[in-house]
C-alpha positions in Angstrom: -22.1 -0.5 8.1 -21.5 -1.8 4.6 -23.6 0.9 3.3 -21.9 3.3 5.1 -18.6 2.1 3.6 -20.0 2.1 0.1 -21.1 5.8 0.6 -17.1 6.7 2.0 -15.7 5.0 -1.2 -17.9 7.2 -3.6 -17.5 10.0 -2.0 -13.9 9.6 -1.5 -13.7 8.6 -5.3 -15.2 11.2 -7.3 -13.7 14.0 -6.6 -10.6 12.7 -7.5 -12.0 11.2 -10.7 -13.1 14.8 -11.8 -9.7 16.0 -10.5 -7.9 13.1 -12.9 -10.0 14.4 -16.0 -8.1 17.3 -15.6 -4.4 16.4 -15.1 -1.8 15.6 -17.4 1.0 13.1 -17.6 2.4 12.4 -14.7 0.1 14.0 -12.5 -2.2 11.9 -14.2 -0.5 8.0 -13.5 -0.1 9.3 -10.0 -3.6 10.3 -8.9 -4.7 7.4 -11.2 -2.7 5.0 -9.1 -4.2 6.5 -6.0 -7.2 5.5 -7.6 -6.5 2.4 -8.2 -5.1 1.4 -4.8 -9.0 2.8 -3.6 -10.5 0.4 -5.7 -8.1 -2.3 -4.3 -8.6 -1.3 -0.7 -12.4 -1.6 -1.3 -11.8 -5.5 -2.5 -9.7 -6.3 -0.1 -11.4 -5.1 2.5 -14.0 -7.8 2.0 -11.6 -10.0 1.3 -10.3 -10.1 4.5 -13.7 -10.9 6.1 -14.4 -14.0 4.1 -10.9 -14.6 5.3 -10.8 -13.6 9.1 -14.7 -16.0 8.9 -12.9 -18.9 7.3 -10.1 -19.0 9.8 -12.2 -18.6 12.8 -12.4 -14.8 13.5 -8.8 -15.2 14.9 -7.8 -11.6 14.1 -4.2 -11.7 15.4 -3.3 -14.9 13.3 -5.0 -13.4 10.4 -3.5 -9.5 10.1 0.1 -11.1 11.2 -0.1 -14.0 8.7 -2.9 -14.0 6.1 -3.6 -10.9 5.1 -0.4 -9.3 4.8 0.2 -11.7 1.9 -3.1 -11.1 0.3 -3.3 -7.1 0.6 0.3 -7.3 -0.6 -0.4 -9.4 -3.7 -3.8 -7.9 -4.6 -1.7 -4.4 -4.4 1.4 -5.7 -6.3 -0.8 -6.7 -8.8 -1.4 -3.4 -10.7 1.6 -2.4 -10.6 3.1 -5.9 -11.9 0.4 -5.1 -15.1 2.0 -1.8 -15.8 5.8 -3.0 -15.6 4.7 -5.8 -18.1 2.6 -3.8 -20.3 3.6 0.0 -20.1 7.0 0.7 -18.9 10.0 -0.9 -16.7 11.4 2.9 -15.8 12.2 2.8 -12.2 11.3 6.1 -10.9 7.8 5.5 -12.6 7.2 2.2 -11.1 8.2 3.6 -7.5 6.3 6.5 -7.8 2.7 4.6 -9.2 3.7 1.8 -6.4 3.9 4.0 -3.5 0.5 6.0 -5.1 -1.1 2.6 -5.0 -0.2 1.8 -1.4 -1.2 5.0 0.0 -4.4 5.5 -2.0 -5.1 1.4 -0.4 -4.2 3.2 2.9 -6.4 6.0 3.1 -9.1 4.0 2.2 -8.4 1.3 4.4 -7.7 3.8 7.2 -11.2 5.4 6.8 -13.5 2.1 6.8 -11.0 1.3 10.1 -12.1 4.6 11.8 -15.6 4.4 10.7 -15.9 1.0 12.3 -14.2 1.9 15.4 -16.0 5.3 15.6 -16.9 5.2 19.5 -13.0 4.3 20.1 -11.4 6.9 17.8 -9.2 8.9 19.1 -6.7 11.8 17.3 -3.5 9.6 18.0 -5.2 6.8 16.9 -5.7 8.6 13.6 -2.0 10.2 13.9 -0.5 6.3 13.9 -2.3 5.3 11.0 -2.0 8.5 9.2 1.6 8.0 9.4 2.5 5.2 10.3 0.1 2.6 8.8 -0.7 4.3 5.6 3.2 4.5 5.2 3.7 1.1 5.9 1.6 0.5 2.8 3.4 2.7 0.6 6.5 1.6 1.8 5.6 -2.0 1.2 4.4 -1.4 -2.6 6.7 1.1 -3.3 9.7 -1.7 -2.6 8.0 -4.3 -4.7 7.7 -1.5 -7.8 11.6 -0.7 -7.2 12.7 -4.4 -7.1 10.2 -4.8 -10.3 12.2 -2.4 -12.2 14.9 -4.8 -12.2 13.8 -8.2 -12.4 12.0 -7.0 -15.9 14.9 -6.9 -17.4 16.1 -10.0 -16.3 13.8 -12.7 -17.7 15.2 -15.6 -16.0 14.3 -14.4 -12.7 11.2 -13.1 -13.5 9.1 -15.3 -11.9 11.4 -16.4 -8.6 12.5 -12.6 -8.4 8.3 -11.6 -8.5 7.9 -14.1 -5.9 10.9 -13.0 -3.6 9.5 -9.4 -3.6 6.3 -10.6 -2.6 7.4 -12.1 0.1 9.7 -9.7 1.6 7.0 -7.2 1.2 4.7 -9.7 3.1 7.1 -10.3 5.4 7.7 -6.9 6.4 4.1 -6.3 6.4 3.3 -8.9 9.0 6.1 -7.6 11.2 4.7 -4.3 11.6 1.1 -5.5 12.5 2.7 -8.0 14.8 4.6 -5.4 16.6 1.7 -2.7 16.6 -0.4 -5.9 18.5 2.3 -6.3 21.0 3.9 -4.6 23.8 6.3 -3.0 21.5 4.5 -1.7 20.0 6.3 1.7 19.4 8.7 0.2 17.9 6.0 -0.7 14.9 4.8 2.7 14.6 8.1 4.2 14.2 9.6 1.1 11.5 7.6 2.5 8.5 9.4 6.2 9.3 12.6 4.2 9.4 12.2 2.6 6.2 10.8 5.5 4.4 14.0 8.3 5.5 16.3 6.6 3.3 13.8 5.7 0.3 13.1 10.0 0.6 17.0 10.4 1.0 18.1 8.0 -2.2 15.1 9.6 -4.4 16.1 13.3 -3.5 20.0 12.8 -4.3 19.3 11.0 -7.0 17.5 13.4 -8.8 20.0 16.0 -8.1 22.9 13.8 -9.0 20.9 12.8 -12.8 20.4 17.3 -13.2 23.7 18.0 -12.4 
């Protein structure tokens, strides 16, 4: 099986590396951020064994309370690097966060499938298509937003880093706890909740900045 998910990343990768050789700007930092979030989503993904071993295969009390803070750190984290080295624009920093999350997503989403291939079903892959892989973005995406701030503000730098962490864990942790639980609807609808507004705000923003 890890073969098999070895073989998915570099065939998922390369194409899009020889499609990245031939973009430009911001076409570029996007699919480079998808990128990215693979690479990450390859880590964390055996990450989260050593860390579903080391608590005792407990798989609910790990995807409710361990790895949402690890897969949202370990995803902050290039993101973080590029608001600190490159640029604290916020439309930038939304755009390569979300990038990151979903590129982490489908990744993720395909070693999931792969290693549930007798059980797959296609609404299985419809909720994490859309509701799983946007969880993810969503989750990145707020922690790139809230970045574009807190750069500015050195003081809160470090507590403000911190407090987006969290709420991004925390709102991580809710939507696998749901999706485990008999409300589970409720989970895969929250992302699509979350994400309406984000789309709104963007769309009416941009049209407010061109007029």
């Amino acid at each position: 099986m890890d073969n098999l998910i070895y073989i998915l990343f570099i065939c998922t990768v390369a194409p899009l590396f020889l499609l990245l050789l031939l973009l430009r700007k911001r076409s570029k930092l996007i699919v480079g951020y998808m990128l990215i979030g693979i690479f990450v989503s390859l880590f964390v993904s055996e990450l989260n064994t050593i860390l579903l071993n080391f608590f005792g295969g407990d798989s609910l009390y790990v995807t409710t309370v361990i790895t949402p803070i690890s897969e949202e750190i370990v995803k902050a984290a290039p993101v973080l690097f590029y608001a600190m080295v490159f640029s604290d624009d916020r439309d930038k920093l939304m755009t390569i966060a979300f990038a990151t999350g979903i590129g982490f997503a489908m990744f993720e989403n395909m070693v999931i499938l792969l290693q549930n291939i007798e059980n797959v079903t296609v609404g299985l892959a419809i909720v994490r298509g859309f509701s799983t892989a946007l969880m993810h973005g969503v989750c990145t995406a707020a922690v790139g937003y809230g970045m574009s701030f807190i750069k500015k503000r050195r003081k809160l730098f470090y507590c403000g880093t911190v407090a987006l962490l969290t709420l991004a864990s925390i709102y991580h942790g809710i939507f696998n706890m749901l999706v485990q639980s008999e409300y589970k609807y409720l989970g895969f609808i929250l992302p699509a909740l979350t994400y309406i507004p984000v789309v709104y705000y963007q769309v009416n923003g941009h049209k407010s900045k061109s007029v």
